[in-house]
N, C-alpha and C positions, 0 to 999 in steps of 0.2 A: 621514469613514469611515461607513460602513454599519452594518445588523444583519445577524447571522445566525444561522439558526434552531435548536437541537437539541430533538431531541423524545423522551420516551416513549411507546414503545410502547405500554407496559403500561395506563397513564392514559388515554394519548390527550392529552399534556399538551405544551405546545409555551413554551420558553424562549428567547427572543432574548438574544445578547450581541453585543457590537462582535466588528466582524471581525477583531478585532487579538487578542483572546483567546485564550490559548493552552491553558488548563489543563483541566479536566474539570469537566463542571455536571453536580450532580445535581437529581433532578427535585424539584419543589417539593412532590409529592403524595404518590409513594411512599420518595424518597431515594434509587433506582438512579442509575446513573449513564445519563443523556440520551445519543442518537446525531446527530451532527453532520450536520446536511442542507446546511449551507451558507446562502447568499441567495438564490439562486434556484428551487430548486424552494417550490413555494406547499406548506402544511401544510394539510391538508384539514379541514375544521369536526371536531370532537367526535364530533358525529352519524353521521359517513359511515362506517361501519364498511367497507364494502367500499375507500373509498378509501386510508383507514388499512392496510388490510390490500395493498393493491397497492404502497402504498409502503416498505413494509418487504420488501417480493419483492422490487422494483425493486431497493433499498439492497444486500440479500442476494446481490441476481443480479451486480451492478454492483461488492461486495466479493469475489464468488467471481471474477470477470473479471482484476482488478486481482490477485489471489494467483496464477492461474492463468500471468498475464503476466508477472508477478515471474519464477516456475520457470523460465517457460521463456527468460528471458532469462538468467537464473540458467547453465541447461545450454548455451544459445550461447555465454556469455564464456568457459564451462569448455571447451567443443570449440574456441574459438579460440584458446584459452590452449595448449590439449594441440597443435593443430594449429602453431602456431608452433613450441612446440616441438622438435616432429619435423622440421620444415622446418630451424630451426638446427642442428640434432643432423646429418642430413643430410648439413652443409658441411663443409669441410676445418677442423680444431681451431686457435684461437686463443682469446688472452686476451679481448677484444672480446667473442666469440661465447659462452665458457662462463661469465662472467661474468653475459650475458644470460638464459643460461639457467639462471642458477643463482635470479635476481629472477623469471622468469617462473612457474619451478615453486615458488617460495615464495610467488608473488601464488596460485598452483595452490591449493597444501595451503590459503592463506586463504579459497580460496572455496566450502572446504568446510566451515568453521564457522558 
C-alpha cells in the first residue's frame, strides 16, 4: 500500500497517511482539518507560495466540477424518471404497468431529498 497526501492550506503543511485511511487528519500546526490530495499530485516545497496557491484553485476548480456534475446528473435521472413515466401512463392500464409506476414515482419523490 502506498502514502497519500492531505495538506493545509493555511500552513503550507503537508501530512501523509496510507491510502487505506479513511477518517479525517487534522493538521499538525494549526489543528484544521487537512484536504485530501490523494498520491499523485506532488505537494509543492513551503516556499512556493504561488504554487501553494494554484493548487488549491486547481482542488476548488476540480471540487466545483465534481458538484456541478453531480446536479446535473441529478436532473437527467429526474427527466428520465419523469419521462418513463409518462411513456407508461400513455399505455393501456394494467396491474404490471401501474405497479411500475407507482416504484418509479416513489424512486421520483426520493430524488428529491
Amino acid at each position: 500500500m502506498g502514502t497519500a497526501a492531505w495538506v493545509c492550506f493555511d500552513c503550507r503543511a503537508a501530512v501523509r497517511r496510507n491510502t487505506a485511511f479513511s477518517g479525517e487528519v487534522p493538521c499538525p500546526t494549526c489543528g484544521k482539518l487537512c484536504s485530501y490530495l490523494g498520491y499523485r499530485i506532488p505537494v509543492p516545497p513551503k516556499s512556493k507560495l504561488r504554487e501553494w496557491s494554484a493548487l488549491h484553485q486547481q482542488l476548488a476548480r476540480e471540487r466545483s466540477d465534481r458538484a456541478l456534475a453531480a446536479d446535473e446528473a441529478a436532473v437527467r435521472n429526474r427527466h428520465d424518471l419523469e419521462q418513463e413515466i409518462a411513456r407508461l401512463e400513455t399505455m393501456p392500464a394494467n396491474e404490471g404497468r401501474a405497479k411500475a409506476v407507482r416504484l418509479l414515482k416513489r424512486r421520483l419523490s426520493g430524488s428529491n431529498a
